[in-house]
ROVO-521486 format. One line per 8 residues: number of its first residue (from 0); for each residue x, z, y of C-alpha. Coordinates in Angstrom, 3 decimals. Layout:
<atoms>
NUM = X,Z,Y; ...
</atoms>
This chain:
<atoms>
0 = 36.576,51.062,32.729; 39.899,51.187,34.864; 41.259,49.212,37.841; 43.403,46.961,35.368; 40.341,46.016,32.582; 38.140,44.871,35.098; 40.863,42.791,36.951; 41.752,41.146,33.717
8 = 37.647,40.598,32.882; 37.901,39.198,36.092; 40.850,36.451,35.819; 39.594,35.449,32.139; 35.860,35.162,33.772; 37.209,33.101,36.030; 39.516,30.653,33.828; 36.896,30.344,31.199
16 = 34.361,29.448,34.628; 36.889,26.642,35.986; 37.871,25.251,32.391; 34.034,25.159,31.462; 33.473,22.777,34.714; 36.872,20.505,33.449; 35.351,20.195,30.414; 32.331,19.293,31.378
24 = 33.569,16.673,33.685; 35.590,15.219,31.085; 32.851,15.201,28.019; 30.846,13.537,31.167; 33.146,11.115,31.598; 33.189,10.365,27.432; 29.568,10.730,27.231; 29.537,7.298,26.118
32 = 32.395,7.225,23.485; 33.326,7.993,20.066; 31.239,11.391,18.963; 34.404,12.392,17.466; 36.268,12.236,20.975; 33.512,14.139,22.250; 33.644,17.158,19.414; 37.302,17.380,19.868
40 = 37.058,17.798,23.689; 34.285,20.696,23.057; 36.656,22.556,20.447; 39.791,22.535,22.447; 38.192,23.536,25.583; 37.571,27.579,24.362; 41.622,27.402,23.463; 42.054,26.484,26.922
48 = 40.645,28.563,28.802; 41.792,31.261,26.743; 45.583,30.319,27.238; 44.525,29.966,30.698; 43.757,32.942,30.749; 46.287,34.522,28.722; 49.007,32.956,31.188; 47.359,34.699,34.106
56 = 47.526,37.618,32.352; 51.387,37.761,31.748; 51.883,36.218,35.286; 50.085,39.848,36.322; 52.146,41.421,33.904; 49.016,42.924,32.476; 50.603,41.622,29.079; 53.839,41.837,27.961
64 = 56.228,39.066,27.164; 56.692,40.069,23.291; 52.947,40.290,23.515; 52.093,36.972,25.574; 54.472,35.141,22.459; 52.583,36.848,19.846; 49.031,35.399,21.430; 49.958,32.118,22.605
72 = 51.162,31.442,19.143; 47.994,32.287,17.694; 46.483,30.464,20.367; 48.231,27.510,19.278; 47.613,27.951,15.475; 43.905,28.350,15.550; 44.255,25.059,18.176; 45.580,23.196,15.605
80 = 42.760,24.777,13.404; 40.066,23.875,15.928; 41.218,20.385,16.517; 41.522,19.306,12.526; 38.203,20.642,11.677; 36.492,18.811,14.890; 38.359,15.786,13.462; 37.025,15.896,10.309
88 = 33.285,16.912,11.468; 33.396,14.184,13.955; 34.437,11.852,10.867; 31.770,12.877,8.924; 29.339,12.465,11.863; 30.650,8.828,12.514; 30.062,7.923,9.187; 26.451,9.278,8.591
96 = 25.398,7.991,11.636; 27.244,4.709,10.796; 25.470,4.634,8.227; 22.041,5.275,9.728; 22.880,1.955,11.982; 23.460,-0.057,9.459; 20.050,0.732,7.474; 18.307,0.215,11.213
104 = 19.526,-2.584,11.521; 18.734,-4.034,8.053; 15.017,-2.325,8.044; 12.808,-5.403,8.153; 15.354,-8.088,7.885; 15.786,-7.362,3.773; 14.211,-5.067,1.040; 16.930,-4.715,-0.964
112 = 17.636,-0.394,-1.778; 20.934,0.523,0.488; 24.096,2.207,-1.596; 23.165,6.070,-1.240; 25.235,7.814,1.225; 28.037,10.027,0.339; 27.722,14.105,0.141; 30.049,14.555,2.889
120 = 27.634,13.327,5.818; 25.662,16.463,7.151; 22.016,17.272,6.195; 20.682,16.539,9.109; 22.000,12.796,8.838; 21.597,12.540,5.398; 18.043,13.553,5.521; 17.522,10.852,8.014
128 = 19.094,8.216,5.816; 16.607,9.111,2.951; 13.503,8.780,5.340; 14.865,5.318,6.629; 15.296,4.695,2.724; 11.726,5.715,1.993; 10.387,3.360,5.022; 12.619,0.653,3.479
136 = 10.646,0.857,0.130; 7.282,0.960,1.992; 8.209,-1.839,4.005; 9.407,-3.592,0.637; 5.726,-2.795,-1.054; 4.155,-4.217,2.108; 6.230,-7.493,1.717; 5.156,-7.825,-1.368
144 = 1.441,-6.879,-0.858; 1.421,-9.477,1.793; 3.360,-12.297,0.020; 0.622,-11.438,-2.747; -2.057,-11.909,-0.659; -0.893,-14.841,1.102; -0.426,-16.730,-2.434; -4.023,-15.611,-3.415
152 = -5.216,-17.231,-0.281; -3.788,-20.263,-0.420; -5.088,-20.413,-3.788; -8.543,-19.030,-3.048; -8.610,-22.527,-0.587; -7.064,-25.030,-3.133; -10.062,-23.954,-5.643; -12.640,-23.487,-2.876
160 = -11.718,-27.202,-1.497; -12.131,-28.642,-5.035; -15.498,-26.747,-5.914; -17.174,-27.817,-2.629; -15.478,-31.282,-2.259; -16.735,-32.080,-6.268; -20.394,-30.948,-4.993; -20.299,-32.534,-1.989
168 = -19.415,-35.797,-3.687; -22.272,-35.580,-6.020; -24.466,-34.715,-3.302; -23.556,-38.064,-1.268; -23.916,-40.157,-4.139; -26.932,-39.206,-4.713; -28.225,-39.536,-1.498; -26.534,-42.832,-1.061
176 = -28.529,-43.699,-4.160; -32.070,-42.531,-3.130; -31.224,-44.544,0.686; -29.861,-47.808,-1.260; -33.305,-47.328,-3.964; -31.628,-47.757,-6.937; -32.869,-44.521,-8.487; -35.572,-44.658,-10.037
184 = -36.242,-40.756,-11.466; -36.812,-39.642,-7.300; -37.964,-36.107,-8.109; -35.377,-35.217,-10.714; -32.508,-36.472,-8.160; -33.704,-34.018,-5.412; -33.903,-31.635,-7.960; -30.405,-31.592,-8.642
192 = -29.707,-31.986,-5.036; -31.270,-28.677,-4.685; -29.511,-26.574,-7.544; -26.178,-27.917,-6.283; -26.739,-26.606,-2.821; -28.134,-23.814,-4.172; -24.540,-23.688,-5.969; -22.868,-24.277,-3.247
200 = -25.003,-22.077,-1.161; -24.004,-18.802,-3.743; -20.212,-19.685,-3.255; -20.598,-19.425,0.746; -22.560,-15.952,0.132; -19.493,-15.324,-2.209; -16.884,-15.686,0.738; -18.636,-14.411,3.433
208 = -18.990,-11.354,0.713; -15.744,-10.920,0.313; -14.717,-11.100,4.285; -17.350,-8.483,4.964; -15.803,-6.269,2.182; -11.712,-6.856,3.699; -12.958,-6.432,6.881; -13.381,-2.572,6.256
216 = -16.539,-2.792,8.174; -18.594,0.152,9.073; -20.191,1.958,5.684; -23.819,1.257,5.162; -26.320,3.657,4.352; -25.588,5.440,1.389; -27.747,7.512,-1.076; -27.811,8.836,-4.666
224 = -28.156,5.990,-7.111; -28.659,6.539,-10.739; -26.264,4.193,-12.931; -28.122,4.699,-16.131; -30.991,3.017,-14.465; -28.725,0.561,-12.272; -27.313,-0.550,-15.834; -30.821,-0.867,-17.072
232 = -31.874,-3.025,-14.317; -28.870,-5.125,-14.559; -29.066,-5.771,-18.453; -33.189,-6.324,-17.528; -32.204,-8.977,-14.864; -29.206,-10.824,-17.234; -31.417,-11.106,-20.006; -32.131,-14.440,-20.247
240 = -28.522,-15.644,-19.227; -27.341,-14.000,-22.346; -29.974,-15.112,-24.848; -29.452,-18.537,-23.543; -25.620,-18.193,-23.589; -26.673,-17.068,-27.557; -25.055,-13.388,-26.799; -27.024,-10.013,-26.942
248 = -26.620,-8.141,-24.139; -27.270,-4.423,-24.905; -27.002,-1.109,-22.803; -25.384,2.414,-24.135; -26.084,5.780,-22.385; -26.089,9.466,-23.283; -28.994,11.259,-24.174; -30.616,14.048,-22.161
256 = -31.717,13.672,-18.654; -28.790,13.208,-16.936; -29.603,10.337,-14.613; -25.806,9.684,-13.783; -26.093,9.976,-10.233; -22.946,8.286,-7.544; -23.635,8.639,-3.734; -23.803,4.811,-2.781
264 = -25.228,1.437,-1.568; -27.011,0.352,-4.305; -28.013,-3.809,-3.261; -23.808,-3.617,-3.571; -23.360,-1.851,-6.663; -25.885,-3.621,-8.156; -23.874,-6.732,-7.230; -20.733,-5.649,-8.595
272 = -21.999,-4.602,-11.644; -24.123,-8.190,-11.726; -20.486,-10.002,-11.666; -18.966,-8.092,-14.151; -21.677,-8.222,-16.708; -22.155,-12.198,-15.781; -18.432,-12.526,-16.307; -18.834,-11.333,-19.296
280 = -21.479,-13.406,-20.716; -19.702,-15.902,-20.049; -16.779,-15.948,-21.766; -18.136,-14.401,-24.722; -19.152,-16.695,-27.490; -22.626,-17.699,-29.023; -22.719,-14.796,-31.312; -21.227,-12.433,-29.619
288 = -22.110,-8.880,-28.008; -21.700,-7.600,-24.267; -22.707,-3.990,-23.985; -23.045,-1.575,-21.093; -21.589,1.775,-21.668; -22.492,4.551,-18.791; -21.113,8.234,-19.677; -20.019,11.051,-17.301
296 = -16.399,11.758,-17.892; -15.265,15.407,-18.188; -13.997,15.450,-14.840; -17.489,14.752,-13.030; -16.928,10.834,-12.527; -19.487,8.507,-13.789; -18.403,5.556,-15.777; -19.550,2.334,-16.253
304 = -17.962,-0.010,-18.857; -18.744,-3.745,-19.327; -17.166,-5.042,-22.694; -17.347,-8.394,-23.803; -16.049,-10.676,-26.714; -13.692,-12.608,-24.653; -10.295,-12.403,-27.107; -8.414,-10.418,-24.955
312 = -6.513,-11.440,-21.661; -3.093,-12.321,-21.645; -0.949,-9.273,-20.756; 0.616,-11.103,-17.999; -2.911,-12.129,-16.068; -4.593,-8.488,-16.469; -2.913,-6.830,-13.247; -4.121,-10.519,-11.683
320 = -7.711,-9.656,-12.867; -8.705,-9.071,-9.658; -7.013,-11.284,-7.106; -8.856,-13.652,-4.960; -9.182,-17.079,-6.512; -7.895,-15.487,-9.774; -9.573,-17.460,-12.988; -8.704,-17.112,-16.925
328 = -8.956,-21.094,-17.288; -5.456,-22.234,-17.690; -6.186,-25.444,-16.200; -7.136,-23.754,-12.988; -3.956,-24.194,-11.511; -3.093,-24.893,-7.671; -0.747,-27.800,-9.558; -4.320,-28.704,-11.573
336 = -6.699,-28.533,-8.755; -6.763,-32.481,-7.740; -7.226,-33.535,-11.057; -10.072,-31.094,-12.355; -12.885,-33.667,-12.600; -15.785,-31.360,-12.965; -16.465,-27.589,-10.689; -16.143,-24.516,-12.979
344 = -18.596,-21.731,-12.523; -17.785,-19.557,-9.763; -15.463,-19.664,-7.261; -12.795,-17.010,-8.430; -14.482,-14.079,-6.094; -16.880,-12.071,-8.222; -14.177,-10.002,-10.052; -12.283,-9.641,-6.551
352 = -15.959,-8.906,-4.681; -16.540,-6.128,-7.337; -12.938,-4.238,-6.992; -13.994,-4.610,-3.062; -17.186,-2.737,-3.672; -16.189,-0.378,-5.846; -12.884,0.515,-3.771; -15.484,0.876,-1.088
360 = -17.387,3.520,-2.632; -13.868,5.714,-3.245; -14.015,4.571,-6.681; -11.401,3.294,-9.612; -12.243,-0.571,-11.406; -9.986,-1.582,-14.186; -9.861,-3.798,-17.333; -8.240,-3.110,-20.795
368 = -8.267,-5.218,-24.077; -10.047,-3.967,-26.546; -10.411,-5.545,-30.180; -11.566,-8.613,-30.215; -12.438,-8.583,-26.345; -11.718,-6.893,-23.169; -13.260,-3.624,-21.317; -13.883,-3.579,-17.731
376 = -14.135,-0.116,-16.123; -15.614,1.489,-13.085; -15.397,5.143,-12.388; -16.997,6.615,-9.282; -17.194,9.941,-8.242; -20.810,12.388,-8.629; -23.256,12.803,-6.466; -21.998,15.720,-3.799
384 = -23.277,19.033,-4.184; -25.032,18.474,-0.567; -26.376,15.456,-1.160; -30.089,15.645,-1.059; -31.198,12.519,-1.382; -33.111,11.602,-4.880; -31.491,9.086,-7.134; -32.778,5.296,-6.887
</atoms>
């Protein structure tokens, strides 16, 4: 490499050194503008230094003055060049991340979908526009899980008030009666003093239930329980209430020694199960038939299906099945409440306390209408492969 090359390596070193600090100074000084003003300062820079350099150069007379023409012209061209496509990127820029503002600033204020951004915002930006999109939607769901919740609580209280305030009532009067003397059948008043705090007593076991279950406390003690038998046991126990309630309550399982096993707490499966099949006595009519179905399904989960002779459930109230509060009566509404003169069985929570239990457990509860009636459905998955624990 001669004298002249490394002179010239030199000078256009040195420009590109001394236009780098300018540069820097000045996209320091704009740090806090426009993007676009920004790009444009880091795209023009390179020409300048290179023109700096250039100009050095011919003042040197290490290029010629046809030649110096020839390259500050292109110089100039590919400036132009430079500068129009840092315009346009920095437009593009300012709009996606326009754009990205906007949908911050609207995330939690509203739910409703934002117009998709255009094609001509870069990847990068328009990536992050579909994630803010995607929170938007979650945060929508929420919003709606929570105003769902809230109107199941408020009317979990309106029916809770009225079936305690209509016991409560009874319960005074009574004892009013026994303190002024004018009853005269003593034993069969504290009798019924007993089964409606008994009543009221299974309603308060109901709620505190149901807390225990949204409180996501710790898991109890699980082992393998046997649904075939759990069925069994529950049909055993339910008996009576159904030949009273003039409805035969009957129990359908394979054959062969599978026992049906689920890993799980069974004092709260039992319980679930209990509601459902209760439930379903009682809205079945003299005559009719409630039967337990428990079959393994081809995937490995156990089901257990609890159908009754209800007449169906309006398509409207069967994703409502389940809510807190929720009851089929039509009557039973938060408008209805003050007038109701007598307390409905139940308090609205054994449906909701069996979906807790059975969510619990990893497992799947649903309800279909069936002819004549409806079907309600619990799957749960098998016993583990591990598990060692005999079935209950």
């Amino acid at each position: 490499m001669n004298r002249d090359t490394m002179t010239i390596l030199a000078l256009t070193t040195l420009w590109t050194l001394v236009v780098a600090v300018i540069g820097g100074a000045i996209l320091w000084q704009f740090r806090r503008r426009s993007l676009r003003v920004t790009m444009i300062v880091a795209a023009l820079a390179p020409m300048a230094a290179a023109l700096a350099a250039v100009l050095q150069s011919v003042r040197a007379m290490f290029i010629s003055e046809h030649d110096s023409w020839v390259v500050l012209w292109t110089l100039a061209f590919a400036s132009l060049l430079g500068l129009g496509m840092s315009v346009l990127l920095g437009h593009w820029i300012s709009k996606g991340s326009r754009d990205v503002g906007q949908r911050l600033r609207r995330l939690g204020t509203t739910y409703e979908p934002s117009d998709r951004v255009s094609g001509a915002v870069p990847a990068e930006l328009s990536a992050l526009t579909d994630e803010l999109e995607m929170t938007r939607a979650k945060l929508a769901a929420s919003h709606a899980r929570e105003r769902a919740l809230e109107a199941s609580r408020r009317e979990l209280v309106a029916f809770m008030s009225h079936d305690l305030r209509t016991p409560l009532a009874g319960l005074r009067a009574v004892a009013e009666g026994l303190e002024d003397g004018v009853i005269d059948d003593v034993p069969g008043s504290l009798r019924q003093m007993r089964s409606t705090v008994d009543r009221m007593t299974g309603l308060v076991d109901d709620l505190f239930e149901l807390s225990r279950l949204s409180a996501a406390a710790l898991p109890r003690k699980r082992s393998a329980v046997s649904l075939r038998e759990l069925a069994e046991d529950v049909a055993g126990e339910n008996g009576e209430h159904a030949r009273a309630s003039g409805v035969e309550l009957t129990v359908s399982t394979p054959s062969g020694a599978d026992r049906l096993a689920v890993q799980g707490d069974p004092d709260e499966l039992t319980r679930a199960v209990t509601n459902l099949v209760g439930n379903a006595i009682r809205h079945t009519a003299s005559g009719g038939t409630v039967t337990l179905v428990v079959d393994r399904e081809p995937d490995g989960r156990v089901r257990l299906a609890v159908t009754d002779g209800c007449g169906g459930i309006p398509a409207d109230d069967l994703e409502r099945v389940f809510d807190i509060g929720w009851r089929g009566d039509e009557q039973r509404t938060p408008a209805a409440v003050s007038a109701q003169p007598t307390v409905s069985g139940g308090g609205g929570l054994g449906l909701a306390i069996a979906r807790g239990v059975v969510e619990s457990h990893d497992g799947q509860i649903g309800v279909t209408n069936i002819d004549g009636g409806c079907a309600f459905q619990i799957d749960l998955p098998p016993v583990p492969a591990n598990a060692t624990s005999s079935p209950n």
